[in-house]
N, C-alpha and C positions, 0 to 999 in steps of 0.2 A: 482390465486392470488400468489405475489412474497411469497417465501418462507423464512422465517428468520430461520438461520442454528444456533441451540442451542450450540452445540459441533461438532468439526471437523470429528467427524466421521459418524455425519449424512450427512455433505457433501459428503463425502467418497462414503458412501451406495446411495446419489441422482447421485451424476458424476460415478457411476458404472452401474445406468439404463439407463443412456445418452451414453454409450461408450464403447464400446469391446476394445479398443485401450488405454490404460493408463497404461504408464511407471514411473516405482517409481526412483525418478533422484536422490537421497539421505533422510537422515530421521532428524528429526528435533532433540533436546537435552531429548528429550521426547520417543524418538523413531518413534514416527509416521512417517506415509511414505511423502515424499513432492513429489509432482505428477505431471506431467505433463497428457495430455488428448488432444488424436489427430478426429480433425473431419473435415469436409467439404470434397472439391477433392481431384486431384491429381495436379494439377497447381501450376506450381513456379513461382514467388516468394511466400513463406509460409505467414500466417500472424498469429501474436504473439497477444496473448490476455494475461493478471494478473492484479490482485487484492490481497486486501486481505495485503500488506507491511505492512500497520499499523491497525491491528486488530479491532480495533474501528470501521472502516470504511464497514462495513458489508453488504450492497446495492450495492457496488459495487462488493462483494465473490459473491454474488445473481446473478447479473447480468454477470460477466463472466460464470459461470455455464448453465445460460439457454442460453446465447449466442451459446455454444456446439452445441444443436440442434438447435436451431430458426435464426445462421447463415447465409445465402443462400450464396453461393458459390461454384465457380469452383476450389477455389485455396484452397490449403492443411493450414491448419487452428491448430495453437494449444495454449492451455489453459492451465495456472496456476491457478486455481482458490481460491487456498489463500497461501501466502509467508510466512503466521506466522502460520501454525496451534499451536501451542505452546497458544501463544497468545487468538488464538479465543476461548479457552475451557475457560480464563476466570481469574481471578485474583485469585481464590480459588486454582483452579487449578495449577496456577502458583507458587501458593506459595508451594502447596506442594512436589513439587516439591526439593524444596530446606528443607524443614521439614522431607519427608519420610515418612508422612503419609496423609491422606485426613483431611482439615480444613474446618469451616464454622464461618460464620460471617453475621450479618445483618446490619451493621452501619458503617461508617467511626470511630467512637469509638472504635468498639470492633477490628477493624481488628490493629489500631494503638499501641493498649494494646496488640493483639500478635505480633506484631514485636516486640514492646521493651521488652517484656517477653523472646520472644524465639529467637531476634535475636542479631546480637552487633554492638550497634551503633557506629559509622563511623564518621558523619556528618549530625549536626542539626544546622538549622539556623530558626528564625522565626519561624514559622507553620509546615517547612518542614525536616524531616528525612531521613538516608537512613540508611542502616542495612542491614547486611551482615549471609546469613542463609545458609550453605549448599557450595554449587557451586555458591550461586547467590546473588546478589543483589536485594533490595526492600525497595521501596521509598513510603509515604505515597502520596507524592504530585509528579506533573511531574518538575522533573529537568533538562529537556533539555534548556542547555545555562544559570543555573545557577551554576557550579560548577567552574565559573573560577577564583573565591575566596576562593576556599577550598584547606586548607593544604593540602601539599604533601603526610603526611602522612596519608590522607582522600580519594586518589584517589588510588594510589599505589595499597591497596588492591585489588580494582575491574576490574583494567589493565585485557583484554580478557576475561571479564566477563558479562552477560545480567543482565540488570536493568531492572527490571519489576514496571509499574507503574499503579495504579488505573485510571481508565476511568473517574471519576466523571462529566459525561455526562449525566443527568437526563434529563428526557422529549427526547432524540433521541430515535427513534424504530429502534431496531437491536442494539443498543450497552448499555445503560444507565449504571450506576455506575459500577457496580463490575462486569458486564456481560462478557467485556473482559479485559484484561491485555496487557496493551503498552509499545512496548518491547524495550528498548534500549539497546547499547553496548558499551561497552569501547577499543576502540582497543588500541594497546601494547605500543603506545606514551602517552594515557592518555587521547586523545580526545573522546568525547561523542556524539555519532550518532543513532538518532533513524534504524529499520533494512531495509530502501531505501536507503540505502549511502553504502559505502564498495567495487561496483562493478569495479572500478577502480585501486584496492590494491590489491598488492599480498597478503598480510593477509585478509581475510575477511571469515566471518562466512558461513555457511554451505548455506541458503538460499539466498542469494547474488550469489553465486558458483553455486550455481543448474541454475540460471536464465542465466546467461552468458554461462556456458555449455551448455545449451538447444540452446539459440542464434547463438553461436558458428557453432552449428550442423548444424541448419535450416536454416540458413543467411534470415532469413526475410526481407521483401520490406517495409513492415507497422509494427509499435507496438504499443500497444496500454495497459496502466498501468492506469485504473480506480479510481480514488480517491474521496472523499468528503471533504468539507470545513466543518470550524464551524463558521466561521465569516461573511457567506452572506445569512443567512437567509434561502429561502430556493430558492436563486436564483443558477443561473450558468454560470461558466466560462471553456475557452479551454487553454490549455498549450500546446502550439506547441514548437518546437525547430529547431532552425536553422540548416540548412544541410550547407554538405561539397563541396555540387556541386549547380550549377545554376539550372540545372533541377531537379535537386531533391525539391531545395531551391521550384522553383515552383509549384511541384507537392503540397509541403507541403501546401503553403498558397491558392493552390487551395484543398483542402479537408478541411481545416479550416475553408473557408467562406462554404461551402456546409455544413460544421455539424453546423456550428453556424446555417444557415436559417433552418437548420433541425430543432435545439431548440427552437429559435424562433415559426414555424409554429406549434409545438407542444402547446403550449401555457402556456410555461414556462417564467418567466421573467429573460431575461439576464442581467449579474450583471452590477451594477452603475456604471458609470465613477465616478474617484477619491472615492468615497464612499467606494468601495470596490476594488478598484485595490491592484491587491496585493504587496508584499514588492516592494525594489528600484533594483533586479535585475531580474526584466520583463518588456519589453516595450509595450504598445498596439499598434498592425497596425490599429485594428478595434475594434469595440465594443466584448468586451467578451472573445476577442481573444489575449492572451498573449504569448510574447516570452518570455523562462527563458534563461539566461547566465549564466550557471553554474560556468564560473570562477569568478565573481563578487559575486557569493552564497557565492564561499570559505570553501565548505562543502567536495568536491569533488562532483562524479560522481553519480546521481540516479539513475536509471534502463530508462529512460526513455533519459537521456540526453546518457547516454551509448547506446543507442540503435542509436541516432543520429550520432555520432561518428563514429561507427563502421559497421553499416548497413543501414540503412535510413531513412525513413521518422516513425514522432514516438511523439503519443501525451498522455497528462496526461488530464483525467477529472477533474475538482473538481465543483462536484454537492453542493447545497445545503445544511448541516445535519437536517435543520431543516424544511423540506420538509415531505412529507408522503415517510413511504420506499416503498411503490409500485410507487411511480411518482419518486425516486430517480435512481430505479433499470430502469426506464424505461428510463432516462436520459442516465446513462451508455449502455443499448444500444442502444438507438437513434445513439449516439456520434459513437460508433464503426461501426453502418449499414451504416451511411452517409458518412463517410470515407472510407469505405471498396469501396462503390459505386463508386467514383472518383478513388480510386485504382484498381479499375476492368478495367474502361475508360482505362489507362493508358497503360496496359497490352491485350485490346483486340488483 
C-alpha cells in the first residue's frame, strides 16, 4: 500500500532504505537537507524524476520515491522526491517557524486569531489576510494572483520573502487542511510565485537552485515533474512541452501518446475535452495530452518547461486530487514507466 509521508523526515528515513546513494544538494530555510537520490544503471542519457514543488501535492512525493526502486532500467536515474520539504511538515510547522516556537490549532478560526495576535497585518481584503511574523509571511487564504491591487507599501515588506498559505483541501488523502503548507515567494521586483517558477532567474530561492544544478550536472534526456490537479476530479491529464529540435520535437509526442494509452489501459478516465482543458496557454494534439507555452503563461520558466529548453524531452503529470492516493501514486508512475519505455527505444 502507497505510503503517505506525515513529515519530511519520514521520507528521509523510507528514501534512505531505497538507496546507498543520496547527496544532500543544499538545505531548505528550515535546515533540512534537499536531496537528490541516485538509482537505476549506468547508461547515459540520465533520467530526472521530482515532485513534491507544491506541497499539497503528496501522491506524487509517494510516487517518485517508490519509483527509486520499482524503476527498471539500464540508464542512470535520479530522484528529487520533494522540492518543498519546508512545506510538507505542514502549516504548523510553518508557522513556527517564523514564531520560534512550536504552535497548534484545530480550526481555520483558531489559527486566524493567531496571526492577528502574533503577527502584523500587511494586507486585508475581503476574507483574506496576510501578516508578517519573523522572516515570513502568512496568509489565511491562498493569494496567488490576488495582490495586484495591494499598496505598495503592502508588498515592499515581503520583497524575498515565503508566503506560506493553508491547504484548505478537505476530503484529499495525503494533504487535507492544515496537513501542509503552500509555499509561495516574492521575489525582489515584487512579483508573487508559487516554488515551480524562479528557474530561469539569476535570483531565485534555494530549491529552484538545487534542481537546475542537479540538471546541470546530469544533462538529462527525459524529466519528468509529478503533479495533481484539483479541478478534474479524479481524472488525468499529460503536460508535454515543445522541444527545440524536430527529433526531439518527435520523440516527445511519441512517449506522450504511449503514457496517454498507458492511462487509458489502466482504467483511469482521461480528462474531458473543453470540460476540463486546462487555461488558454496549452494546446491539445490529442485527448489528455497538453502542450504548455510558457511564454504566453507569462510566469516565467517551471522546472519542467526549463528542462525543455535546455535538455530535452520533459513532461508534467497532473493526476486527479480527488482520486484514491493509491490509484493517484499509481498514475504518477504509470506516466514515468511508459515514458521511460519509448525513451529506452530511442536509445537502444
Amino acid at each position: 500500500m502507497a505510503q503517505v509521508f506525515s513529515t519530511y523526515q519520514e521520507l528521509l528515513d523510507c528514501v534512505k532504505e531505497k538507496s546507498k546513494e543520496i547527496e544532500v544538494m543544499g538545505s531548505a530555510p528550515d535546515g533540512a537537507p534537499i536531496v537528490a537520490v541516485r538509482s537505476g544503471g549506468d547508461k547515459t542519457p540520465a533520467i530526472f524524476i521530482t515532485a513534491g514543488s507544491h506541497s499539497t501535492e503528496q501522491a506524487g512525493v509517494t510516487a517518485a520515491v517508490e519509483l527509486i526502486d520499482e524503476l527498471d532500467t539500464q540508464h542512470q536515474v535520479y530522484v528529487i522526491p520533494s522540492r518543498d520539504p519546508l512545506g510538507m511538515n505542514g502549516y504548523a510547522y510553518a508557522l513556527s517557524q517564523g514564531l520560534g516556537e512550536e504552535v497548534a490549532f484545530d480550526s481555520f478560526e483558531e489559527l486566524e486569531a493567531i496571526l492577528r495576535d502574533k503577527g502584523e497585518l500587511l494586507y486585508e481584503k475581503d476574507e483574506t489576510f496576510l501578516v508578517l511574523i519573523g522572516e515570513y509571511g502568512y496568509a489565511n487564504h491562498n493569494i496567488l494572483g490576488r495582490m495586484g491591487e495591494a499598496p505598495a507599501a503592502a508588498i515592499e515588506p515581503f520583497k524575498g520573502r515565503r508566503i506560506f498559505v493553508p491547504t484548505r483541501r478537505g476530503g484529499v488523502e495525503g494533504t487535507d487542511h492544515f496537513k501542509r503548507a503552500y509555499t509561495l515567494i516574492m521575489g525582489p521586483d515584487g512579483e508573487l510565485l508559487h516554488i515551480n517558477r524562479f528557474h530561469d532567474t539569476e535570483w531565485a530561492p534555494v530549491e529552484p537552485r538545487c534542481a537546475r544544478n542537479l540538471m546541470k550536472r546530469i544533462n538529462p534526456g527525459i524529466s519528468f515533474d509529478i503533479h495533481e490537479s484539483m479541478g478534474i476530479g479524479d481524472r488525468f491529464w499529460l503536460s508535454a512541452r515543445n522541444q527545440q529540435d524536430k527529433e526531439n520535437q518527435e520523440w516527445e509526442a511519441r512517449a506522450a501518446r504511449a503514457t496517454i494509452q498507458a492511462i487509458a489501459d489502466s482504467g483511469v478516465e482521461l480528462a474531458r475535452e473543453e470540460e476540463d482543458d486546462p487555461a488558454s496557454f496549452f494546446t491539445r494534439s490529442e485527448r489528455a495530452v497538453y502542450w504548455l507555452d510558457a511564454s504566453k503563461r507569462g510566469e516565467g520558466l517551471n522546472l519542467m518547461d526549463f528542462a525543455a529548453v535546455h535538455y530535452g524531452l520533459a513532461f508534467g503529470t497532473e493526476m486527479g486530487m480527488f482520486g484514491s492516493f493509491e490509484q493517484r501514486v499509481m498514475l504518477g508512475k504509470v506516466t514515468v514507466q511508459a515514458a521511460v519505455g519509448v525513451f529506452e527505444e530511442r536509445y537502444k
